[in-house]
N, C-alpha and C positions, 0 to 999 in steps of 0.2 A: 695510180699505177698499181695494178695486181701484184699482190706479193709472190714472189718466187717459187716454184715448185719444189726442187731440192732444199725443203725447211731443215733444220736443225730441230732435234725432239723437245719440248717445251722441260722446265726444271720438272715438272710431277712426275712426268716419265721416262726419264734420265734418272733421278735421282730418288727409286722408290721408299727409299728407308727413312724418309723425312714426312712420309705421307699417309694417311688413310683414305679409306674409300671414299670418305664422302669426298675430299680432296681432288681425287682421281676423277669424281663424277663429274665435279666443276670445273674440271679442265677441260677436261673430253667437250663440256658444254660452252667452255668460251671458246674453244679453237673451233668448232661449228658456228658457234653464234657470230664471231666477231670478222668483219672481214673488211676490207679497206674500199668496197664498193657502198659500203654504208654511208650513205652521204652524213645521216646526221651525228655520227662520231666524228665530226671537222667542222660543224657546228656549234660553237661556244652555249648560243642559247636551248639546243637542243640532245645540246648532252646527255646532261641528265635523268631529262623523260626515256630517253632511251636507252641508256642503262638499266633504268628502273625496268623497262618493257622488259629487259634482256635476263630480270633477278639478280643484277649485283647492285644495287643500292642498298638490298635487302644485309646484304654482310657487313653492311657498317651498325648495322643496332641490334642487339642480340635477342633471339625468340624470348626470350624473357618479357621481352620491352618491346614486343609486336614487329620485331625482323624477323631475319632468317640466319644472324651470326650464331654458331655450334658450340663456340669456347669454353670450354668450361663447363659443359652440359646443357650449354642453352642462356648462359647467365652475363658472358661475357664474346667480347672479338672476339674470332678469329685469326690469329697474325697468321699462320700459315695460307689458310684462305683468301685472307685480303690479297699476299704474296703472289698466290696464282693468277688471281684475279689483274693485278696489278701487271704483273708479266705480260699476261694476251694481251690487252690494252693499249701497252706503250708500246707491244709488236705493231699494234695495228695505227695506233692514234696517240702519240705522244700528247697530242692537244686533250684527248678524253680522259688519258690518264692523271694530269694533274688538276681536272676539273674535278674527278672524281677522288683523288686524296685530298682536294680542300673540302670536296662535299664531306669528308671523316673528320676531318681536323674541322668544323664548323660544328659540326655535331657533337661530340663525342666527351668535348667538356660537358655537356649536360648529363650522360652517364656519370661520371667523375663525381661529380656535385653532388649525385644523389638523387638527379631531377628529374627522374625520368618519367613517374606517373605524373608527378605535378607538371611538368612539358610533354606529357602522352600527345597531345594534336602535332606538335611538331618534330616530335619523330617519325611520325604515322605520314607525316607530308614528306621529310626526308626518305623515308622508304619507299613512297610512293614517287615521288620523281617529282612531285609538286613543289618543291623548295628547296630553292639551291642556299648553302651555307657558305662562310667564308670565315677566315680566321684572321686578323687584325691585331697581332703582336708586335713588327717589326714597325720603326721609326729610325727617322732622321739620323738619330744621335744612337739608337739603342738598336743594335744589329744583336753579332754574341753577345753581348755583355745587356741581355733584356734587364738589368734590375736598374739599370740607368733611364727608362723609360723617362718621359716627361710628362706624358697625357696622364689629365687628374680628372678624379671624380671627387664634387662635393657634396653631401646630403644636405636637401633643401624641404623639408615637410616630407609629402611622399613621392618627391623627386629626385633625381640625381641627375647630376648636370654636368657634364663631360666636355672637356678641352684639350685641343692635341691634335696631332697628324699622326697618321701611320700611311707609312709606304711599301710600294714591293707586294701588296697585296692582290693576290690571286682571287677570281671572281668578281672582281668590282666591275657593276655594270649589270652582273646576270644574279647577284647575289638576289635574295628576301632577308635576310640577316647579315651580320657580323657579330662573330664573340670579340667583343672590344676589350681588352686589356688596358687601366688605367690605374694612377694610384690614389685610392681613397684615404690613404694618410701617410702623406710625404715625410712627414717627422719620423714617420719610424722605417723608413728606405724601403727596401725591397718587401720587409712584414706588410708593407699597405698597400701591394698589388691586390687588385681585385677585378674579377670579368663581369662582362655584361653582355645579354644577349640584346642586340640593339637594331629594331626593323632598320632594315635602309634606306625607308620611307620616312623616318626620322626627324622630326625639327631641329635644325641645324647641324645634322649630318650632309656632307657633300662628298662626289666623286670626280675626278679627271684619271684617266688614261693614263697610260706613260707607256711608249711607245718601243716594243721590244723586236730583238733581231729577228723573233717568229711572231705567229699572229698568235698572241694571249690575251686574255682578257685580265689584265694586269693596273694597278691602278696605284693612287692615292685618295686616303679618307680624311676627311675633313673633320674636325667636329671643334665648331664654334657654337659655346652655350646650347650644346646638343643635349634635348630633353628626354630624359626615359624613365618611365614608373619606375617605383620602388622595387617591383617585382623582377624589374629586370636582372638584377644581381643574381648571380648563379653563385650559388653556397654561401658563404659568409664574407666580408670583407675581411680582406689578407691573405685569400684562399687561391686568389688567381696565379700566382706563380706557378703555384702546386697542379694547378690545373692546368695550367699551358705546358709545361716538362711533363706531366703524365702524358699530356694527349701526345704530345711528340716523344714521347719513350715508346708507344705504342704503334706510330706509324714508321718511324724510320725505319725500322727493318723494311718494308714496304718499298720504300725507296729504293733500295739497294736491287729489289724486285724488279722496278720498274727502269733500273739501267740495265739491268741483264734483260728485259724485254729490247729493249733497243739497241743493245748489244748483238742479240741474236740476229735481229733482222738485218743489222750489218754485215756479221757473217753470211747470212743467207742469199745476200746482195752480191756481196762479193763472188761467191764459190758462182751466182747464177751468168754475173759477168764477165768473169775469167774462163769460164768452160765455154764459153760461147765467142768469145772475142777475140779475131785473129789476126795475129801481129808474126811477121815473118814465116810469113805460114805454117802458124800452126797456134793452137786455143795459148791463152795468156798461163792456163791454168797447168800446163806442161811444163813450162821453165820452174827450175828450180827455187831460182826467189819468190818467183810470186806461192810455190808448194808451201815454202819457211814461213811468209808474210802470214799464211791463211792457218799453219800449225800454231804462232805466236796469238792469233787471235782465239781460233780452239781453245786453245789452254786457258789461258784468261779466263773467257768465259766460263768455262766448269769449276776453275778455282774461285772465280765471282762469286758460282751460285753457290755452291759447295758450302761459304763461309755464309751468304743469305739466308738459308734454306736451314742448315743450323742452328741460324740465329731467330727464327723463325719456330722453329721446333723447341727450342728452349723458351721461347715465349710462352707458349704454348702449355707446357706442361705445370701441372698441377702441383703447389706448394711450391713456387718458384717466389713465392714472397718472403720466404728466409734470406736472411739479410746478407750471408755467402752468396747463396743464390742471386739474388739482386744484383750483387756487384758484378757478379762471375758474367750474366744475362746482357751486362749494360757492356762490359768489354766486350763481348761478342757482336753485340748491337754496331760497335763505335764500328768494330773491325770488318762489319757487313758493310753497313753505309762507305764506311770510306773507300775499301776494296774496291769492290764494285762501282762506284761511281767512276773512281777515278780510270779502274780496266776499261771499262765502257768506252769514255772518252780516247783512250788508245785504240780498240779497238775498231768505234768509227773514222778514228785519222786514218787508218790504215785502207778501211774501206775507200776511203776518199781517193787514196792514193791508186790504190790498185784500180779506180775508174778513169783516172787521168784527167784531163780538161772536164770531160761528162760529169765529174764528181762533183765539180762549183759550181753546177749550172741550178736555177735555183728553182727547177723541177726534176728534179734528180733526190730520190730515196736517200741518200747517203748526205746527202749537200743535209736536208730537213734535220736527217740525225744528228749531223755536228752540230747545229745551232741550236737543237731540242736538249743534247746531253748537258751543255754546260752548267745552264742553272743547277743540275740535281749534286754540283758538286760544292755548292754552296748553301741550297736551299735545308732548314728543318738540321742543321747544325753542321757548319764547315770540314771540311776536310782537316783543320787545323783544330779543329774543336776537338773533333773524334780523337785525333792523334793526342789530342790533351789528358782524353781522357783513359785511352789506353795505356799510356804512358807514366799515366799517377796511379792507377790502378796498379801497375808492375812495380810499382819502388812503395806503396802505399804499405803501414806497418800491418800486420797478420792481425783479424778482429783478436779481442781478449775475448774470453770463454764467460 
């Protein structure tokens, strides 16, 4: 179904005080580039080559490191960027958009680590659209509370040998890798996390499905005496925590991005069915409630991006690694993700409703949104997470000087 003519203006240009040009320019080129007639953005295995065609794979690895991310003068993301990026996407393809923040989160620990020339071929495939990534954190037993992991890594000569499940995982199926999070030394708890970058061609690596309310390519990994060189470790062992909470301090704000994209196109659904749709004769979009229902959505959505977009721009900015700053950065962060995910989900129930019967029918825009939004209120750190941490941050004592 073509998206609706009366769109709502995307965050870059609604909201120009969070942006520069080159921002602007990458807007301007997703809202051209991206469109819901594109078959292969609803394509799991074709995702990503065609992102890459499109130049956004290029903003998950920064020119530094043979992409196209700006950050920092070329050295680092761009959260703002990924943000817009993220936005068109999930207007258009909910399904492309989380193909493409696990293609970040699969990647993005090897920045972190330091690996970048010594994994130069496989960023260079990442950019290029040749190899899709996946991120392999979440188990059974170890959701929020990752330091309870159970999958172990043992050193075996120049081996290491992985055992454990992780589930909930995004891309399995279309991946080439997984960063596998495991702990190389149990005795010392959460100190012995350590990642792995781990083909998925793998010996004794395995995958199955798991079968969700939308079509994702979602799965469970196996790894029974799963073998992988030495080399596979990304930085040093103990180092993996540090490198899974960086790479997810780096994309949630992102997140928050990609509910206000589906946020919007629920507004835009809405305003296109209520102006058109006539009940007692005369458009739905005349009566007073349904005028409230579509002002309660408005709002939401600005105050969404507003706290995104923010939170995004304080990313962003240069010397934001003073340890005020950090703190200050990471409330903003909680306060993006959570906001916004959870406005989203009201905003598409709303949409639902003002479709009537048409809203449940499960070719119907708004029906796809409901069942697309709810993951993003749990995924890359709970709603109850965030509120955790906004909440110790306000009672937390003042740094000492």
């Amino acid at each position: 179904m073509a998206a609706p003519p009366n769109r709502t203006r995307p965050s870059w240009s609604a909201l120009p005080m969070f942006f520069d040009d080159a921002h602007r320019a990458l807007g301007k080129d997703c809202d051209t580039a991206l469109s819901d007639e594109d078959v292969a953005l609803h394509e799991p295995a074709r995702v990503v080559p065609r992102l890459a065609e499109l130049g956004l794979t290029k903003l998950l690895v920064p020119k530094s490191h043979g992409g196209g991310a700006w950050g920092n003068g070329g050295a680092s993301v761009d959260v703002r960027a990924l943000s817009v990026a993220r936005e068109a996407i999930a207007y258009v393809s909910p399904l492309a958009d989380s193909i493409f923040a696990v293609q970040g989160l699969g990647s993005h620990p090897i920045l972190l680590a330091g690996e970048a020339a010594r994994r130069a071929s496989v960023l260079a495939e990442v950019v290029a659209g040749e190899r899709v990534c996946a991120f392999a954190l979440t188990e059974p037993e170890a959701g929020s509370d990752v330091a309870s992991m159970r999958t172990t890594a043992r050193r075996e000569g120049d081996t290491w040998i992985l055992d454990g499940e992780k589930v909930f995982i995004s891309n399995v199926g279309i991946a080439h890798h997984y960063i596998v999070f495991a702990n190389a030394d149990p005795a010392q708890g959460k100190k012995g996390i350590s990642a792995f970058l781990v083909d998925a061609k793998a010996d004794g690596l395995t995958t199955e499905p798991i079968a969700m309310s939308v079509d994702h390519p979602l799965g469970r990994v196996g790894l029974n005496a799963c073998k992988v060189p030495a080399s596979a470790l990304l930085g040093e062992v103990g180092h993996g925590l540090r490198l899974a909470l960086g790479t997810l301090d780096v994309f949630r704000t992102s997140v928050g991005a990609a509910a206000v994209g589906m946020a919007r196109r629920a507004l835009d659904e809405a305003i296109a069915r209520t102006t058109t749709r006539i009940q007692f004769g005369k458009p739905l979009a005349e009566f007073q409630l349904t005028q409230a229902a579509l002002a309660d959505m408005a709002t939401e959505l600005d105050a969404a991006r507003l706290l995104v977009f923010r939170a995004a721009w304080e990313k962003d900015q240069p010397g934001a690694d003073a340890a005020a700053a950090r703190r200050a950065t990471a409330t903003s962060v909680a306060m993006a993700k959570m906001y916004a995910t959870e406005a989203a989900q009201r905003i598409i129930d709303r949409a639902v409703q003002l479709f009537g019967g048409l809203g449940v029918t499960d070719r119907c825009v708004v029906d796809r949104l409901y069942r697309e939004i709810r993951p993003l209120r749990i995924y890359e750190g709970t709603t109850e997470i965030q509120k955790l941490i906004i909440g110790g941050a306000l009672v937390a004592p003042p740094p000492t000087k």
